[in-house]
C-alpha atoms as one frame of an Amber mdcrd trajectory, in Angstrom:
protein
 -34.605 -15.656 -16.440 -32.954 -19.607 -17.337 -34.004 -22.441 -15.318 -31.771
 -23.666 -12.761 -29.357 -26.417 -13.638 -28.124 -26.578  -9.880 -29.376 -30.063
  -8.761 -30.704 -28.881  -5.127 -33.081 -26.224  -6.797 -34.654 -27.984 -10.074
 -38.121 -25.757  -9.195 -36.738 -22.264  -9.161 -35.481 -19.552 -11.307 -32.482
 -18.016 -10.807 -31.603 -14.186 -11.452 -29.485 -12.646 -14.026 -28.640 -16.081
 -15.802 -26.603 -17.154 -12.755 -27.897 -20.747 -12.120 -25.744 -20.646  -8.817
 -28.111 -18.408  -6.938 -32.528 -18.888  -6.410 -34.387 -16.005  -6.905 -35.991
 -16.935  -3.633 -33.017 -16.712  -1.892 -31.943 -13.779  -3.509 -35.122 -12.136
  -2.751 -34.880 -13.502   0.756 -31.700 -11.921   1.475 -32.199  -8.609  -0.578
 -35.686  -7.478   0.317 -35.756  -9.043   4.324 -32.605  -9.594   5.819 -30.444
  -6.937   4.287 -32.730  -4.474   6.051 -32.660  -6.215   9.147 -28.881  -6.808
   9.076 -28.088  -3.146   8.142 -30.608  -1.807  11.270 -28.874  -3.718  13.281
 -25.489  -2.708  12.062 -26.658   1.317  12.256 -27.566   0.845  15.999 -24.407
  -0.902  17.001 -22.523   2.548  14.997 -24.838   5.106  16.715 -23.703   3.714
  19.540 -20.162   3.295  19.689 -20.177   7.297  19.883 -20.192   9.624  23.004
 -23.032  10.894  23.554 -23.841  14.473  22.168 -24.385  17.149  24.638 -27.352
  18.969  24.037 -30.573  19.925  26.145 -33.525  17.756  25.762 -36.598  18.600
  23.862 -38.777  17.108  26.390 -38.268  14.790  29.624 -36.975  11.408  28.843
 -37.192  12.067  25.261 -33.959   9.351  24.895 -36.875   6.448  26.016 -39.043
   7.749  23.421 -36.196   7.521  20.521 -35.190   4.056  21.682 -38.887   2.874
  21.626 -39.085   3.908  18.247 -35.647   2.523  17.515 -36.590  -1.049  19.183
 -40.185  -0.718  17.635 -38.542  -0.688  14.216 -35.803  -3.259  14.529 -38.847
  -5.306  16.058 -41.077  -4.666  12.791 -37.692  -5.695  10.589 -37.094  -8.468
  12.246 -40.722  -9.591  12.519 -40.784  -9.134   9.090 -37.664 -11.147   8.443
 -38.964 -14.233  10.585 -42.577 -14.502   9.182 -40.924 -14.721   5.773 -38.482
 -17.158   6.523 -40.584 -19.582   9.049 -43.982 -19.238   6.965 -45.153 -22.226
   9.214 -44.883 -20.839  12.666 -47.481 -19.632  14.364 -47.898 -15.920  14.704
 -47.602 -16.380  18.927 -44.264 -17.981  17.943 -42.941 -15.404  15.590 -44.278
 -12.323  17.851 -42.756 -14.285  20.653 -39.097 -14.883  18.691 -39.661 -11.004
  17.282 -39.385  -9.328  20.891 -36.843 -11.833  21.481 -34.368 -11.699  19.209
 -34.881  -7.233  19.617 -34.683  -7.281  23.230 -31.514  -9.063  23.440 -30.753
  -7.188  20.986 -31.049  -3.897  22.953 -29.455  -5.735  25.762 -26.350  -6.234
  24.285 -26.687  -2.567  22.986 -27.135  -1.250  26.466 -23.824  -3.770  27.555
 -22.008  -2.164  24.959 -22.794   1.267  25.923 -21.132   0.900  28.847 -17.705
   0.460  27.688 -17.974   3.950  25.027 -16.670   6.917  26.842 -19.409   9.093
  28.295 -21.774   6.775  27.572 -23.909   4.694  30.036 -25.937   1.247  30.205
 -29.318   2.182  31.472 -31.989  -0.160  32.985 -34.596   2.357  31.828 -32.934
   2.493  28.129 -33.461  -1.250  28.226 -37.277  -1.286  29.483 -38.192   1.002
  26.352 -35.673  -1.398  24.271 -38.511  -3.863  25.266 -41.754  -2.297  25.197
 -40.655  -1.054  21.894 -40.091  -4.331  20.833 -43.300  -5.422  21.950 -44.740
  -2.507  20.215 -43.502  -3.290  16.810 -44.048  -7.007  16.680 -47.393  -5.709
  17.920 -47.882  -3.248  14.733 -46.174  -5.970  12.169 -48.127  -8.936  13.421
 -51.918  -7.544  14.174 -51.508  -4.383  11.944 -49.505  -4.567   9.555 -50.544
  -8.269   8.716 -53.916  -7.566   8.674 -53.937  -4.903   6.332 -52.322  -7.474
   3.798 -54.329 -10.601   3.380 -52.007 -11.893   0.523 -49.178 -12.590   3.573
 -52.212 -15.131   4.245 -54.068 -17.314   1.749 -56.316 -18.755   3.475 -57.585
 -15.337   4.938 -60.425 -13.950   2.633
């Protein structure tokens, strides 16, 4: 690793020898957003197909799989914004999470509507939100709290 000769980033070290590119950022956009970004790029596939015919395994099971679907994107994107804004509060993150994953599944839902046999649902986008809600609720007060290190000052 060579120290950066870039003028705007004297204090870090770059990867690979290229003095063009922060390991920060690098690390940034490898290990947080590229997950995020590629989530959100799976959903937006998945759903630009019909819809497969096939016989539930329970009632309402599709609420259930897009809970789980929102609850992750939530967790990414949680993720994502607690690394980038270190110095907002947590209300302010969880608060951006749900956000930024409910319109999220909004404009999922609003593209639904134009695939053939595929519908927008008001009840696909209430479990788009209370999954949200329940992964910036596992990221922020579980997942955080199981890692002190994301938190110096916490002991």
């Amino acid at each position: 690793m060579k120290r950066s000769s870039k003028k705007g980033y004297p204090d870090k070290l770059s990867l690979g020898g290229d003095p063009h590119v922060p390991a920060s950022i690098l690390k940034l956009n490898l290990y947080y957003r590229l997950p995020l970004v590629g989530f959100c790029v799976f959903l937006f596939w998945q759903s630009s197909f019909p819809s497969l015919s096939s016989a539930p395994l329970f009632p309402h099971d599709d609420k259930l799989m897009h809970m789980g679907a929102y609850a992750f994107l939530a967790f990414l994107a949680g993720r994502n914004l607690h690394r980038e804004k270190p110095l907002f509060s947590r209300t302010k993150l969880r608060m951006l999470t749900i956000l930024f994953a409910s319109l999220y599944g909004l404009s999922d839902e609003i593209h639904q509507g134009f695939v053939p046999s595929r519908t927008a649902s008001a009840g696909d986008f209430a479990a788009d939100i209370l999954g949200s809600c329940m992964g910036a609720w596992l990221y922020f007060n579980c997942y955080l709290n199981r890692c002190p290190s994301f938190y110096p000052d916490k002991k």
